[in-house]
N, C-alpha and C positions, 0 to 999 in steps of 0.2 A: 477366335478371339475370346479371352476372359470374358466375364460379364457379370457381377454382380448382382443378387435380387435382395431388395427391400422390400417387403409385404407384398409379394407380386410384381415389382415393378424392376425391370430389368437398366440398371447403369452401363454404360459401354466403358471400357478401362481408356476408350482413348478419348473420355470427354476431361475438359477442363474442371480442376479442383472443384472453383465456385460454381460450375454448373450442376456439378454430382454431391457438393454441400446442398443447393436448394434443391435440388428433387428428392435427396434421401428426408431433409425435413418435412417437406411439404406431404410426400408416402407417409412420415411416420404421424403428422399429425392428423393427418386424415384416419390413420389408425387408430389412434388413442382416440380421437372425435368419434368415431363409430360404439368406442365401447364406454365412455365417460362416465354415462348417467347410472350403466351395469353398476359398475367401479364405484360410484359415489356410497350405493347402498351397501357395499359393504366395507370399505374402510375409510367413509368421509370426505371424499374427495380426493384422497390419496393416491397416486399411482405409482406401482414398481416398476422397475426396466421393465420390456418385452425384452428383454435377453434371460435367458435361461440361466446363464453362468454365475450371474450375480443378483437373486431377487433379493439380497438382503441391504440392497441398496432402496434405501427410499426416498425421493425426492420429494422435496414439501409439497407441491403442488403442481398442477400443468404448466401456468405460463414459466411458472419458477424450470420446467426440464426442458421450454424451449427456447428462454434465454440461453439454457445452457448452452443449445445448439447454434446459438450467437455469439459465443464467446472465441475470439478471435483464437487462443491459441490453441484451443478446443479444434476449431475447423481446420487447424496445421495436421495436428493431429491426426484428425479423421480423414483428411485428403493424403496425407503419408500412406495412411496405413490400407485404405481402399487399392493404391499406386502397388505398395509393394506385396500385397497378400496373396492368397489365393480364393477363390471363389467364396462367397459367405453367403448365409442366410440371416436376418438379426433376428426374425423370428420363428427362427428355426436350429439348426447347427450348424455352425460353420464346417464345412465337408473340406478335407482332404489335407490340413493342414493341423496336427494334435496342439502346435505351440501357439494357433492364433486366437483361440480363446481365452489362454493367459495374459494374451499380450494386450488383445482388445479390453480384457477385465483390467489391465495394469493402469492404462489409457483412463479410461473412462473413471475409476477412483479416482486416480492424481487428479483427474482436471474435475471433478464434482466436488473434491476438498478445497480447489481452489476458487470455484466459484461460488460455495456457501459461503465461506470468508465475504465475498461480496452483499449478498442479500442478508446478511447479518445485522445491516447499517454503517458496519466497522469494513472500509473497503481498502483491497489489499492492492498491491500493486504490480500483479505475474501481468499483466498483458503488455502491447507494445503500447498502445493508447487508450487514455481511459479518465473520464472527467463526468462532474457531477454538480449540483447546487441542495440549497436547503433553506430554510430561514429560523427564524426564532418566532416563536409563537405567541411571544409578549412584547416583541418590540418592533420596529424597522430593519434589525437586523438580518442581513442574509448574509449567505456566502457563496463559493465557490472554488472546484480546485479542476485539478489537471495535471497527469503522472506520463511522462513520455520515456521511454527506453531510449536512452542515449546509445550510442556508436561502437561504444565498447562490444566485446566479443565474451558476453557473459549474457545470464539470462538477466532480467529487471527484478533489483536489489532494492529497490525503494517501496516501502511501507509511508502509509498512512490515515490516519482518523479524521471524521470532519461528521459534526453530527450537533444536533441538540435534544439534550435529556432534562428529563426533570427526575428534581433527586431533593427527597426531604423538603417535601415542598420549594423548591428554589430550579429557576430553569439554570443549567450549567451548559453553556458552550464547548466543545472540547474536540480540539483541535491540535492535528501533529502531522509529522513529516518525520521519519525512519527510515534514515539512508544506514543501509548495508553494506558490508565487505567480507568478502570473503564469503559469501553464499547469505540467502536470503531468511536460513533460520530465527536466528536473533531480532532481525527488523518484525520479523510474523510475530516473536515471542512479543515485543515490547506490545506491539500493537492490539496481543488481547488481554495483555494484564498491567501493564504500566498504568492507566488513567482508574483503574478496578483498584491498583494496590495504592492509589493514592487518595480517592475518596473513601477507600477502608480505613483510614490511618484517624482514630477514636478524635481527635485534635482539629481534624481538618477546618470546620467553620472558626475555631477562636486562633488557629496557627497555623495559616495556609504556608505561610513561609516552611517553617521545617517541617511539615505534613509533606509536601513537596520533594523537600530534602532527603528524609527518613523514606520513602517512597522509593527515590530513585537507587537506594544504596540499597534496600530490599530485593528490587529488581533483579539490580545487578549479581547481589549473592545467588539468589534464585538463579540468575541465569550461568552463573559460573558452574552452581551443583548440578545443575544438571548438561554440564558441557558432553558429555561423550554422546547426549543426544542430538545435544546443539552444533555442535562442531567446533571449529578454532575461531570462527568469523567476531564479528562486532557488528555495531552499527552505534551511528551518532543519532542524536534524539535532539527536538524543539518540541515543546509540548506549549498551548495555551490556556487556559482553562478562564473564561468569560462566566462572570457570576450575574444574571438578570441584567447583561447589556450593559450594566454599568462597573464592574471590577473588572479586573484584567490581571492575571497571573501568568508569565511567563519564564519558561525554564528551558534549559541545555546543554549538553555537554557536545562537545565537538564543533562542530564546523557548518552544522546547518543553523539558518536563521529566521529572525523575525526583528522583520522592520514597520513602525509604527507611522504613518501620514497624521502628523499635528499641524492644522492649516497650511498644507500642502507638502510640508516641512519634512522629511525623511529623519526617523528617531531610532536607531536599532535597540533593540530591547534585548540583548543576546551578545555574547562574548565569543568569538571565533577562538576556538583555541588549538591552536597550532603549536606545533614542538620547538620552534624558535623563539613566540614567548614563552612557553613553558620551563624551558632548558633547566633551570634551576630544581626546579621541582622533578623531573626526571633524571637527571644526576645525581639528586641526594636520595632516590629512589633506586640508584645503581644502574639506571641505563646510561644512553648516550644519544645523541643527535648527528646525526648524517646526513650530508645532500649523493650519497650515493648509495644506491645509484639512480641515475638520472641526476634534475636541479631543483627536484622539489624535497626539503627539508622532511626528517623523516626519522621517530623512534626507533631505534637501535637498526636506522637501514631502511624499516619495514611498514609504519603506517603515519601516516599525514598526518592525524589527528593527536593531540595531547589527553584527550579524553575520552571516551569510548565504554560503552557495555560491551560484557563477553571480550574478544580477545584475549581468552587465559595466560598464553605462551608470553603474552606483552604483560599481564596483570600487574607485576608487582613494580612497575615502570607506569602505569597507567595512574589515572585517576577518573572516576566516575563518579565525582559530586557534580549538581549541579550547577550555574549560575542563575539565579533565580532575581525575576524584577515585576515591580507593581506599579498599573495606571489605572486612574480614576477616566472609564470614559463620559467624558465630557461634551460638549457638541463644538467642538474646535477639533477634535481624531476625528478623523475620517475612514481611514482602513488601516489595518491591518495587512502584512503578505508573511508568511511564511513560506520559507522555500528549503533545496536542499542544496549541495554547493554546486550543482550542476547550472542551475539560475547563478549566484553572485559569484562564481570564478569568470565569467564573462559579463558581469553588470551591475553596475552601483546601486546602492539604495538609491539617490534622489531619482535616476532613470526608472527603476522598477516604479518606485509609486510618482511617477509621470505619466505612465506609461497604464498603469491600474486606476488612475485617477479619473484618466479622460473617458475610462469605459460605467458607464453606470452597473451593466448586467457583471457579475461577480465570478461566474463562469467564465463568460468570456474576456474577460480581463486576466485568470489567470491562464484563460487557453493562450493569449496572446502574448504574454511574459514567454510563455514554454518557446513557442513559435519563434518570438526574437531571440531567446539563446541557442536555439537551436539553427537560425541565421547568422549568428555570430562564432558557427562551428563548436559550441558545447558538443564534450566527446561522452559526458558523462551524464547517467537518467539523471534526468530534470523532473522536478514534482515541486506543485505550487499550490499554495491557497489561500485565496486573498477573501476577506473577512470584510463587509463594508459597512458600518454601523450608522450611515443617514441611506436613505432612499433613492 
């Protein structure tokens, strides 16, 4: 029988995934725990793999490389790859196999870039589940989100922000949801420079409106030039930006939203745009509109949306300004939800914040959004995040 050794400690090939994820963790932290204090003295607390193949990998700190080892699609990974290999040592060489040390080093990049994206504060959206909360620091504000991997047979296309900064003395809320197509590059790209290229923009405190504006069409050129890295994909964007609890900016292009609760009242702050109302404006742009194939309406055949970052091939048919709206929060708004269309192609605004209304905790109000569309057969990643500005 194969058998696996992690720092002495021998795996049977015929145990279950989850049983051979926690004992390779539990070996390897008992290893790292043995030599910590060594390690501190000389780079700070820092620790590199015990893999030989890759020490230029450096992980910010301990609990930071054992979350990693929590990271859902991480332990896919790791449980694949123990299944199909051949014998290893992690703190030694893997014996008998020349290609499993490239393969294990390919593994363990991809998923350390994807999980820094997480502890950055900017949290991305590769896993199947994945939810969070926060609050404001100067007011009653909190929040809450929640990103599910819908049904589809693609990886999870959904990006999104949820955080609170302070920026030139003023606490800024900032808040988005970045649904992808066509692969998940473009949603990553908006998510580390979209809300950077917008408060960069010299104007932003006296002209949030076209700071906003100017912002989004920067994006976009950035993200066209550098398409052969990006690929052919898109993504549609809802962005918030909450100035000290009391302004509210919100902006989008595409098909994902944000819906406003005013005394209980469902307010959408956000323009769906679709290629049936668009028609006009993609025609005189030299495309066309098609409901095939399939029944959902569709630029030149090929994408739902009238509006979109990236999509080069669609570009000159497209359009990526965005619609942009302002509210004074007052103590009559209640919350806020942004979602992506995965949420409102199965459920109305006045339902959503019914439905976010009745739960005080803001996480769980938008775990529970995901939960009902995903009861109501949503085929596509759902990602929510509901914003509640009383207590």
């Amino acid at each position: 029988m194969t058998r696996f050794q992690f720092y002495g400690k021998e795996l049977s090939e015929t145990s279950k995934s989850a049983v051979i994820i926690k004992q390779t963790v539990s070996a390897i932290k008992k290893q790292i725990n043995t030599h910590r204090e060594k390690r501190k003295k000389v780079n700070k607390g820092n620790l590199r793999m015990y893999y030989p193949h890759f020490p230029y990998l450096l992980l910010a700190n301990t609990e930071h490389f054992f979350f990693l080892f929590t990271h859902t699609k991480f332990q896919t990974f790791l449980a694949l790859f123990l299944f199909v290999s051949l014998p290893l040592k992690v703190d030694g060489r893997i014996r008998d196999d020349p290609l499993a040390p490239q393969i294990f080093q390919l593994i363990f990049v991809a998923q350390s870039l994807d999980f820094f994206r997480s502890v950055r504060g900017v949290v991305g959206g590769h896993s199947s589940s994945n939810s969070g909360k926060g609050k404001s620091h100067q007011s009653t504000t909190k929040y809450g989100y929640s990103l599910v991997k819908g049904k589809a047979n693609h990886p999870m296309e959904d990006y999104h922000v949820a955080k609170f900064v302070q920026f030139k003395g003023q606490e800024l809320g900032l808040f988005a949801i970045y649904d992808g197509h066509l692969g998940d590059s473009v949603p990553a790209y908006l998510q580390k420079h979209l809300f950077s290229n917008i408060l960069d923009e010299k104007d932003f405190w006296e002209d949030p409106f076209m700071s906003i504006s100017k912002a989004y069409e920067t994006t976009d050129q950035a993200i066209l030039s550098h398409s052969p890295d990006l690929g052919r994909g898109g993504s549609t964007a809802v962005t918030a930006i909450l100035i000290n609890s009391q302004k509210l900016w919100v902006a989008n292009v595409g098909d994902s939203r944000a819906v406003l609760s005013r005394g209980g009242v469902a307010v959408q702050m956000t323009t769906d745009h679709e290629p049936n109302t668009e028609r006009g404006s993609i025609e005189n742009r030299g495309g066309f509109v098609s409901n095939m194939p399939g029944d959902v309406a569709r630029v030149n055949g090929q994408l739902a949306v009238s509006r979109a970052f990236g999509d080069r091939n669609l570009k000159t048919h497209l359009r990526s300004d965005p619609d942009i709206q302002y509210a004074d929060i007052n103590p009559n708004i209640e919350l806020l939800i942004l979602a992506s269309d995965g949420l409102w192609k199965v459920m109305g605004n006045q339902e959503a914040v019914d439905i976010a209304k009745r739960i005080k905790d803001p996480q769980r109000a938008a775990k529970q959004l995901a939960t009902e569309a995903l009861n109501r057969d949503s085929k596509d990643d759902i990602s929510c995040i509901v914003v509640r500005f009383k207590g």
